[in-house]
C-alpha positions as CSV (number, residue, x, y, z in Angstrom):
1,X,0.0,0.0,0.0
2,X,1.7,3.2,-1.0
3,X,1.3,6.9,0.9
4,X,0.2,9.9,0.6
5,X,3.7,12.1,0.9
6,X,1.5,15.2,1.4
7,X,-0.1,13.8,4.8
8,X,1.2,10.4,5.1
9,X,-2.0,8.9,5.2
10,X,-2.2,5.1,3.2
11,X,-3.8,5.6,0.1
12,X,-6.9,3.1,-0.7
13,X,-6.4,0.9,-4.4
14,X,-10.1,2.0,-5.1
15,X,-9.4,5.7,-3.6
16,X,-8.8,8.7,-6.2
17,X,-4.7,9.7,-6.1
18,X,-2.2,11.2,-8.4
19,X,1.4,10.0,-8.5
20,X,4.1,11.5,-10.7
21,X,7.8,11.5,-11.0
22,X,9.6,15.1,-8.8
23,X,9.7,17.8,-11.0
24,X,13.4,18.2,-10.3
25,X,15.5,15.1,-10.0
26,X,12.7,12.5,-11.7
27,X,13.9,9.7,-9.5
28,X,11.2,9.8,-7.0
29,X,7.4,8.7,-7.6
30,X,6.0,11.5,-5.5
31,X,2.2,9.6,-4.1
32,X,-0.7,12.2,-3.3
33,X,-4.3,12.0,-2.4
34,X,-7.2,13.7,-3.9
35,X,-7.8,15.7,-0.8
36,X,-4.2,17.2,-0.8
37,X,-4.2,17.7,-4.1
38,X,-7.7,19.5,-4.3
39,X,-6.0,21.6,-1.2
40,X,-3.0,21.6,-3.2
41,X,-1.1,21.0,0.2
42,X,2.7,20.9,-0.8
43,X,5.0,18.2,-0.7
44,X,8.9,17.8,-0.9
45,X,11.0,15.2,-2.5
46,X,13.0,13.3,0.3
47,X,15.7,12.5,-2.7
48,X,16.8,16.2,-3.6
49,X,13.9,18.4,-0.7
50,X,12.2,19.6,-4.1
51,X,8.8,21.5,-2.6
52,X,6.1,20.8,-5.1
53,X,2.5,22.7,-4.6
């Protein structure tokens, strides 16, 4: 089960997410929720501390 990085919370198979690779150093599958993205609650890449909106 993988995580939301923006709250840590386990995201659900059946639950709406988004996942894409960091805008920066595109090694790191970067996992949110569709309640932090609506909120558009940042997260940051632990690989290279990108902050993403």
């Amino acid at each position: 089960m993988v995580v939301c990085m923006s709250c840590n919370r386990p995201i659900d198979p059946y639950e709406k997410y988004v996942k894409f690779t960091c805008f920066n150093c595109g090694e790191v599958t970067i996992w949110r929720c569709e309640k932090c993205r609506t909120f558009a609650r940042e997260v940051k890449c632990p690989k290279c501390g990108y902050t993403m909106p």
